[in-house]
C-alpha positions in Angstrom: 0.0 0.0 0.0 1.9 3.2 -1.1 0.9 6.5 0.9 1.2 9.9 -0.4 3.7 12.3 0.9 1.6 15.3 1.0 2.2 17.9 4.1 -0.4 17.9 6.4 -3.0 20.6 6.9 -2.8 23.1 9.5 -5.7 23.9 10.7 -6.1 27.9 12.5 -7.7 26.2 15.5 -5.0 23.8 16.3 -3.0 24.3 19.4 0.2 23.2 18.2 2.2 25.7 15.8 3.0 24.1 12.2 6.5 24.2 11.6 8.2 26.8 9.9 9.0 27.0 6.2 12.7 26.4 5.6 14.1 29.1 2.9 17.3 28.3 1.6 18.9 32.3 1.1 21.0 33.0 -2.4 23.7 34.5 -1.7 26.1 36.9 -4.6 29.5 38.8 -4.4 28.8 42.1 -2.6 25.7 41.3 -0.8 26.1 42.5 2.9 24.9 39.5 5.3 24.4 39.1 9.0 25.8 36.3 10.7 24.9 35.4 14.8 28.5 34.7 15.9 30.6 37.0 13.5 28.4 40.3 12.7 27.9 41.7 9.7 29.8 41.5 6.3 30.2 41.5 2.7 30.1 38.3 0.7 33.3 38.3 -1.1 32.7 35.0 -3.6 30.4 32.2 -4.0 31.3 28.5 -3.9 28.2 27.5 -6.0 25.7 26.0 -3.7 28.6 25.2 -1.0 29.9 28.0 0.6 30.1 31.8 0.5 33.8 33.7 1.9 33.1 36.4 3.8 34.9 39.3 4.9 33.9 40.0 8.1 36.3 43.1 8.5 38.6 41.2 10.9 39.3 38.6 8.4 37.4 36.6 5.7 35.6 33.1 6.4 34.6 30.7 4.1 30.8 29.8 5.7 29.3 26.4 4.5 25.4 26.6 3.1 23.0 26.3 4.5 23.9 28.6 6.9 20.6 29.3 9.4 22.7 31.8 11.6 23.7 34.0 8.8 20.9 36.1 6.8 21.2 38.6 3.8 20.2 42.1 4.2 
């Protein structure tokens, strides 16, 4: 018996809170970002789908993606 892999329903009366929608962020050279540990910066280059390098002002990082504690502004 095969079952369907459709999401469930959330229905406004529930009292458990359906779970958040997952957006993966793109990411280009000379976007400004926020990260949760480092601050803000400036996306230097982009590793295809992998990883961004950052320059953070003290220094760059390479940051591997997904990232959920770094945004784009």
């Amino acid at each position: 018996m095969a079952t369907s892999q459709r999401p469930r329903r959330h229905l406004a009366s529930s009292p458990f809170a359906p779970k958040p929608e997952i957006v993966d962020e793109v990411y280009e050279a000379g976007a400004r970002v926020s990260h949760d540990a480092f601050g803000l910066g400036r996306v230097l280059s982009v590793q295809g789908s992998s990883s961004v390098q950052v320059d953070f002002g003290r220094g760059s990082v390479h940051v591997p993606l997904p990232c959920r504690s770094m945004t784009a502004l």
